[in-house]
C-alpha positions in Angstrom: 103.4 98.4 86.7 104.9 101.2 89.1 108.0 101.8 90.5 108.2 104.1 93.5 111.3 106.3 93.5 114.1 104.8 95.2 113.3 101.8 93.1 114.4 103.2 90.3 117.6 104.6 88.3 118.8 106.7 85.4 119.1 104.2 82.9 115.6 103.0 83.3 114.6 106.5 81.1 112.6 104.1 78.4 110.4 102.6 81.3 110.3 105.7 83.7 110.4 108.5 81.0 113.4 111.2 81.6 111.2 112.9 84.3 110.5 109.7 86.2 114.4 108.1 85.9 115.6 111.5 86.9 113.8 111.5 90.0 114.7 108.3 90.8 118.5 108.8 90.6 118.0 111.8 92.3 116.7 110.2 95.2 119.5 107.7 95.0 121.7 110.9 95.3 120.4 111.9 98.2 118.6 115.0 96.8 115.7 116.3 98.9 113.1 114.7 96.3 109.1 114.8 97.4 108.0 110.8 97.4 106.4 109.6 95.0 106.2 106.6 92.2 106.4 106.4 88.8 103.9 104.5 86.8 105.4 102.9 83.0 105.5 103.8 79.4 104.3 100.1 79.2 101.4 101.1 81.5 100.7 103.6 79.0 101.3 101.8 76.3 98.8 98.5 77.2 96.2 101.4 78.3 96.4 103.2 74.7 96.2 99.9 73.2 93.3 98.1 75.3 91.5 100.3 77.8 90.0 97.7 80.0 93.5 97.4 80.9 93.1 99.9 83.0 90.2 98.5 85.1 91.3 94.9 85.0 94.8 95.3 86.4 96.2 98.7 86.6 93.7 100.4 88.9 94.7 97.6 91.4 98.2 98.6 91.4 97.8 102.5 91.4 95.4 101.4 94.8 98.0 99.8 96.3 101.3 102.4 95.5 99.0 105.2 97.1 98.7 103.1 100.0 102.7 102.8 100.1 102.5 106.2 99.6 100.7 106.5 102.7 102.7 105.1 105.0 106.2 106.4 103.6 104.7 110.4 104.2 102.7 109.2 107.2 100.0 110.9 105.5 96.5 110.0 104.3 95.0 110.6 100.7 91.3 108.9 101.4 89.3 110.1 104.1 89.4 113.0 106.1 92.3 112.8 108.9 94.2 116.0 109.6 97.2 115.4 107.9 96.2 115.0 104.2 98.3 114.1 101.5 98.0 115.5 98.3 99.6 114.9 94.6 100.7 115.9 91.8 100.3 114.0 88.7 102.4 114.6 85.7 103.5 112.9 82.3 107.1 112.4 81.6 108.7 110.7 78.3 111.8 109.0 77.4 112.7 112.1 75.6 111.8 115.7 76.9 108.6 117.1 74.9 108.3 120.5 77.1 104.8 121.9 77.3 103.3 119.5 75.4 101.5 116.9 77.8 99.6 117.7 81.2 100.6 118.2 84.6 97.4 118.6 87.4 98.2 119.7 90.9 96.8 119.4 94.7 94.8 116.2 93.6 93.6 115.0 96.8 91.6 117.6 97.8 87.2 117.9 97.8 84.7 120.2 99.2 85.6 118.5 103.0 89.4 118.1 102.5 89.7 121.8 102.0 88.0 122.5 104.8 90.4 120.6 106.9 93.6 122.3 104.9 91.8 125.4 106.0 92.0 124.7 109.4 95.4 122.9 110.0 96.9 125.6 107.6 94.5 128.9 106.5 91.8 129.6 104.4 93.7 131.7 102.0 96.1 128.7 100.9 93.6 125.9 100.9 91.1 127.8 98.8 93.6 128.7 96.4 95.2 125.3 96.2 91.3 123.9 95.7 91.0 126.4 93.2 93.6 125.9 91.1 93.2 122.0 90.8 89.5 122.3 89.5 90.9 124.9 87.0 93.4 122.1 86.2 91.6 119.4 86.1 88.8 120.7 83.7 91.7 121.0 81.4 93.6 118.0 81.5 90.5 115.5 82.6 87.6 117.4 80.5 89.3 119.7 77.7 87.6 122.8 79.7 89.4 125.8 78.3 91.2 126.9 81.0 90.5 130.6 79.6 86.9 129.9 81.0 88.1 130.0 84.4 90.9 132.7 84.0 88.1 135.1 83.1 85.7 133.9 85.9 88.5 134.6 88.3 89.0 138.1 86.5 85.5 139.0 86.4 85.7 138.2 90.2 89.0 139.8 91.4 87.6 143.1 89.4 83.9 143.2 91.2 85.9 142.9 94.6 88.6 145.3 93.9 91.1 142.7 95.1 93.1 140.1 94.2 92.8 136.4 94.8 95.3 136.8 97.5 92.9 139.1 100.1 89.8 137.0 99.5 88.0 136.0 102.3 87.1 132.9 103.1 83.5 133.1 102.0 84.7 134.7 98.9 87.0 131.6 98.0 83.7 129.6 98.7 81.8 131.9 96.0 84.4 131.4 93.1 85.0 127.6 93.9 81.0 127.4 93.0 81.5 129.7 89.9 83.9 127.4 88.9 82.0 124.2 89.6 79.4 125.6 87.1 81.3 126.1 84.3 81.9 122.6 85.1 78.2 121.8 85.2 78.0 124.1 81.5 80.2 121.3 79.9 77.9 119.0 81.5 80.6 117.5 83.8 81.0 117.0 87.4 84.4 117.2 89.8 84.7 114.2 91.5 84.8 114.3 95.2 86.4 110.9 95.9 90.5 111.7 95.6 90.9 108.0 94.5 88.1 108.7 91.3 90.4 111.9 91.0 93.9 110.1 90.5 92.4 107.5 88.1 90.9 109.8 85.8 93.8 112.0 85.7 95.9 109.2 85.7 94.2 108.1 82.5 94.1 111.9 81.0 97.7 111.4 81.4 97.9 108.3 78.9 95.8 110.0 76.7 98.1 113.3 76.4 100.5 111.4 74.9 98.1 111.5 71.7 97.0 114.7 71.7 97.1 117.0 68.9 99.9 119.4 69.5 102.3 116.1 71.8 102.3 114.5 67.9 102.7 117.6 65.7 106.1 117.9 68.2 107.1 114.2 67.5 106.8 114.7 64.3 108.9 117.7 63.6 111.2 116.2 66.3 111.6 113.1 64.8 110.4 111.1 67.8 108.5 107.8 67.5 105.1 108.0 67.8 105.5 104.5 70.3 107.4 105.2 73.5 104.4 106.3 75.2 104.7 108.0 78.7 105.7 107.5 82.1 103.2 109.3 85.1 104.5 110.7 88.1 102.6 110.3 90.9 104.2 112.7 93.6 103.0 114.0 96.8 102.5 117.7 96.7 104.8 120.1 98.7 103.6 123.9 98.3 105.5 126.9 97.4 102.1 128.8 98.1 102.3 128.4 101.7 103.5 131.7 102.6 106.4 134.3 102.1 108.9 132.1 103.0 107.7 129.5 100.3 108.1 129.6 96.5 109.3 127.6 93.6 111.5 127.9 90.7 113.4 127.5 87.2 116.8 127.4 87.1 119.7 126.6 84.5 123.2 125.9 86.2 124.7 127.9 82.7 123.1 130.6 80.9 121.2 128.7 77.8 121.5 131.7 75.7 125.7 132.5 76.2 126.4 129.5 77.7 128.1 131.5 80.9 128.9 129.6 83.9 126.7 131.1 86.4 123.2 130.5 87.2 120.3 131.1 85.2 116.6 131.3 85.9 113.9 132.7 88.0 111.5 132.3 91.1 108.5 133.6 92.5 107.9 134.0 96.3 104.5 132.5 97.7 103.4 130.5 94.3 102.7 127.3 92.1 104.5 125.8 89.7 102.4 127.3 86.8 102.5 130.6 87.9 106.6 131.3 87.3 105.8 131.0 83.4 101.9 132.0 83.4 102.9 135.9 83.8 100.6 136.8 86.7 103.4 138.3 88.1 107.2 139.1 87.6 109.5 136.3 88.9 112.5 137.4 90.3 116.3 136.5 89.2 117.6 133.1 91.1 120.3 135.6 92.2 117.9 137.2 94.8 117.2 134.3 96.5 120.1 134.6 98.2 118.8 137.9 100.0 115.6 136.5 100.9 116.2 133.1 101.8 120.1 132.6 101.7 120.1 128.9 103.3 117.6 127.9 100.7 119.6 129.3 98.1 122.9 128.1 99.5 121.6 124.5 99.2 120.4 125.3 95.5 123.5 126.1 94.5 124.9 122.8 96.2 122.4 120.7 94.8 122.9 122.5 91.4 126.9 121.4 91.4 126.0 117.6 92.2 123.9 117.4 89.0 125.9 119.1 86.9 128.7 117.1 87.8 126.6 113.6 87.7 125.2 114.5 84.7 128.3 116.4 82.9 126.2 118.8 81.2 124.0 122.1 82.0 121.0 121.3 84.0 117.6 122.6 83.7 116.1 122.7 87.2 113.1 122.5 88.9 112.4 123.6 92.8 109.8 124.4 95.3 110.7 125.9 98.4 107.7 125.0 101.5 108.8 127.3 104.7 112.6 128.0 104.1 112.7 124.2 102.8 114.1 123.4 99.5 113.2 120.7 97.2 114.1 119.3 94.0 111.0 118.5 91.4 112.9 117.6 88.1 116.4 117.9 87.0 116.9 117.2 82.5 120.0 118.2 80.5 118.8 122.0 79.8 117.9 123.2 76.1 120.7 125.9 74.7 121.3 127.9 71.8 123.8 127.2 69.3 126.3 129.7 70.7 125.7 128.4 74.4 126.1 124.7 72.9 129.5 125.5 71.7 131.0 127.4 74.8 129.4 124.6 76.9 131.1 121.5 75.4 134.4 123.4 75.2 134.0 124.4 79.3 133.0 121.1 80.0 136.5 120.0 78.6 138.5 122.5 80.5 136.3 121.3 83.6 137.5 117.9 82.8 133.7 116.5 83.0 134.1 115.7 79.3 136.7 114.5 76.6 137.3 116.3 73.5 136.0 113.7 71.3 132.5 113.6 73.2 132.4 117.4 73.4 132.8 117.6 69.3 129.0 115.0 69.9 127.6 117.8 72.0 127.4 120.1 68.9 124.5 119.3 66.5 125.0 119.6 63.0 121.8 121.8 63.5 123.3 124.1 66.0 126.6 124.3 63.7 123.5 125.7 61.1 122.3 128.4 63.5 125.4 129.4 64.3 125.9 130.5 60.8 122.9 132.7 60.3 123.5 136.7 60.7 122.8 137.8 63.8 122.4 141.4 65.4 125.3 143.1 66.5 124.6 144.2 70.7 125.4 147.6 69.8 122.6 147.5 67.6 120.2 146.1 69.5 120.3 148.4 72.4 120.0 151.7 70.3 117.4 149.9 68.0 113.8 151.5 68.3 111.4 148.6 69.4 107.6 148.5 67.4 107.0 145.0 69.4 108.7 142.1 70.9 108.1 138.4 71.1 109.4 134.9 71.7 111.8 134.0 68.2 111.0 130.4 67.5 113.7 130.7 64.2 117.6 131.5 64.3 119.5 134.9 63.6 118.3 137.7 62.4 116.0 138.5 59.3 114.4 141.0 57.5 110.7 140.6 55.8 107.0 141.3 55.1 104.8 141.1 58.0 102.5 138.2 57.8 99.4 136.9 60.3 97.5 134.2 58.5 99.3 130.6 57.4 97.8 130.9 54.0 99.2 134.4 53.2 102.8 132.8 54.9 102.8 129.9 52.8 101.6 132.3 49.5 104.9 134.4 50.3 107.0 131.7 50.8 106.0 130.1 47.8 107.2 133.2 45.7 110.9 133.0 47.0 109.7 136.1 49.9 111.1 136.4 53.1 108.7 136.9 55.6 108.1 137.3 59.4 105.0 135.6 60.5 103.3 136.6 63.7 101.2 134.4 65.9 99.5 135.0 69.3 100.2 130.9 70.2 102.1 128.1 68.6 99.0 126.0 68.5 99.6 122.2 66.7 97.9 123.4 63.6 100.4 127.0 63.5 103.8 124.6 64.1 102.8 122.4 61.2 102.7 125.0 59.1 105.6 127.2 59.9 107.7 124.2 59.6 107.7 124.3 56.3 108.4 128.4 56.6 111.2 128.4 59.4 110.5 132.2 60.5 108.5 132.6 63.0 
C-alpha cells in the first residue's frame, strides 16, 4: 500500500512513519514539499514477514505510484526523454531513529540517463550526481563499504591534482568505471533499468529496519522491535546544481541553550550527505541571508509555520535548486536537558503550550542530566585542549583513558571512572557503553 503525499496527514505517523506523515501535513500546509509517496510500515511489515510479497503484490503498486509520479512532475523515470525524473528513496519510522537506516539518492539515473542530464544540464553535475548514487547504492543495496569508494575517489582526486569539482568530463567517465569495478570485486552489478533500481532499494529499505546497529538503537531506546518502516519515494530536487543551490540543517531554537533564534548549517552547491560528511565546512544558517536573502527570507517563514503547527522546536531539513527553496523533512528537534527546560517554559510564555503540558516536555531523564556537574564557560575557554570529540554522556567527568570495551568494562567493574574513546559508535561499541554511560 502507498499513499502519495497530499493523501496523507499527521496522525497517520504509525502507517506513514514520522518522516512520511510529516511530509504529508506539510504538503497540506502548503509548504514547498518535492512530490512524492509514501509506501507503509505494513508494506514493510508483510515484506519482512513473507518476501514473495513483494513480487506478488507490492511491485505492482510501486509500478503504478511512479507512474502517478510521472504525470504530477511531468517528468519521466523509464526511458530516456529529456526531462528525467529522478528519486530519492528513504526510510522513515513511527519514531525518529536518526542515522540508523538508509537513504540512496538520484535513483533514476544509468550510463544513458547521465548522458542526457549532461546535456540538458552539464557534465560536472550529472557525473557527480551518477557518482554519488552508485557509491550509495553499493552501500544500502550490496553492504559495499562505502570507504571503498571514498578512497577510489581520493586516490583519483590526488593523481589529478584536483578535486571532484574541476573534473572533466572524460575524467567523471574514468572514476564512474573505477567504481563499477569495485562493484564487479563484490561480484555485483549496478542495474541499469531505474525501475530494477527502485525495487531493490525499495526492498534494502525494509531490510534496514533489521539491521544490526537500527535494533541495538531500539533496544537501548525502548522501541518495539514491530512498527517496521515507512519508504519515501520522492522525486529528487538538487542542491548541487550550482552556486545558487545548496541544502541544509536547521533547528528553529538552539538544541544546546534552547535560545530562540535559529540554529544549524548549509553548504552552497552540495547533497544532502555532504553538510554532515565533513568534506567541507558548512556555513551558519545566518549567512544565508547574505547570499541568497529571498531563500532565506522564506526559511525563516516556513520555519515559524512549523513551529507554531507543531508547538515545539523543529529540526529542519532543506534544499535550495537555483535560488528555490524546499522543504525535505520537518520532526520535533532533539535538545539537551538545559534547552528542554528553557524550551517548555518559552513555549508557555509564547502561549503555544499550557503549563501542565510543558511540566510533560521535561523527561525524568533530562531532569537527571541536568543534575550532573558541568564545566563552568570560564573554564572552558581558558582550558588547554589535548583532543576533542562528540560527548555521547552528560556533564562533565574526570577519568582513566580507555580504548578497548573489555578494558572499559574491567574499570567499570572495579567502581573506576573512566573515559572511553572510540573512532565510531558502531552497534557492537553502543551495546557496550550502555552499560558504562561515559563515552
Amino acid at each position: 500500500m502507498d499513499l502519495f503525499f497530499d493523501e496523507g496527514r499527521a496522525s497517520d505517523k504509525a502507517l506513514l512513519g514520522g518522516k512520511g506523515a510529516n511530509l504529508a501535513e506539510m504538503t497540506h500546509l502548503g509548504l514547498p514539499v518535492p512530490e512524492g509517496f509514501t509506501i507503509t510500515t505494513q508494506s514493510c511489515l508483510r515484506y519482512l514477514e513473507t518476501p514473495s510479497f513483494f513480487e506478488s503484490i507490492l511491485k505492482e503498486e510501486v509500478l503504478k505510484a511512479i507512474t502517478n509520479l510521472e504525470s504530477k512532475t511531468n517528468k519521466f523515470f523509464m526511458g530516456n526523454e529529456s526531462s528525467l525524473l529522478l528519486v530519492s528513496v528513504r526510510s522513515g519510522a513511527k519514531i525518529s531513529m536518526p542515522g540508523m537506516m538508509d537513504t540512496i539518492l538520484n535513483l533514476g539515473l544509468n550510463d544513458l540517463r547521465v548522458q542526457t542530464l549532461a546535456d540538458v544540464t552539464n557534465a560536472n553535475f550529472a557525473y557527480n550526481c551518477y557518482r554519488r548514487l552508485l557509491q550509495m547504492f553499493a552501500d544500502v543495496v550490496y553492504g559495499i563499504p562505502k570507504e571503498e569508494f571514498d578512497r577510489c575517489l581520493e586516490k583519483t582526486e590526488k593523481q589529478l591534482n584536483k578535486t571532484i569539482n574541476d573534473f572533466s568530463k572524460e575524467e567523471h567517465q574514468s572514476l564512474i568505471q573505477q567504481y563499477k569495478e569495485i562493484y564487479q570485486e563484490h561480484y555485483q552489478n549496478f542495474p541499469q533499468s531505474p525501475k530494477e533500481q527502485l525495487y531493490a532499494a525499495i526492498k534494502a529499505v525494509f531490510k534496514s529496519w533489521n539491521n544490526p546497529r537500527a535494533k541495538v538503537y531500539r533496544e537501548l531506546n525502548q522501541i518495539p522491535h514491530d512498527l517496521g518502516t515507512a519508504v519515501n519515494v520522492q522525486s529528487m530536487v538538487f542542491g548541487n546544481s550550482d552556486q545558487k543551490s545548496g541544502t541544509g540543517v536547521v533547528f528553529t531554537r538552539n538544541p544546546a541553550t534552547g535560545e530562540h533564534h535559529l540554529f544549524g548549517e548549509f553548504l552552497l552547491n552540495a547533497q544532502g550527505e555532504d553538510v554532515v560528511a565533513g568534506i567541507r565546512t558548512p556555513e551558519p544558517i545566518d549567512s544565508l541571508k547574505r547570499i541568497l536573502p529571498q531563500a532565506y527570507e522564506d526559511f525563516c517563514n516556513y520555519a515559524k509555520i512549523l513551529e507554531k503547527h507543531y508547538k515545539d522546536m523543529q529540526d529542519i531539513e532543506f534544499t535550495i535548486e537555483k535560488e528555490k527553496l524546499y522543504i525535505l523533512q520537518t520532526r520535533n528537534g532533539k535538545r539537551t536537558a538545559k534547552a528542554s527546560l528553557k524550551i517548555a517554559l518559552d513555549l508557555v510564555d509564547e502561549k503555544m503550550i499550557s503549563k501542565e503540558e510543558a511540566l510533560l516536555r521535561v523527561s525524568p531523564s533530562a531532569i537527571n542530566q541536568l543534575i550532573h556537574p558541568i564545566f563552568e564557560e570560564s573554564a572552558l575557554k581558558s582550558a588547554h585542549y589535548l583532543t576533542q570529540g562528540l560527548p555521547a554522556s552528560p556533564g562533565a567527568a574526570t577519568g582513566e583513558i580507555v580504548f578497548t570495551a573489555e578494558r572499559a568494562k574491567e574499570l567499570h567493574a572495579l567502581g573506576k571512572t573512566l573515559f572511553w574513546f572510540a573512532k565510531k559508535l558502531l552497534p557492537r561499541i553502543l551495546k557496550e557503553w550502555w552499560s558504562v554511560k561515559q563515552l
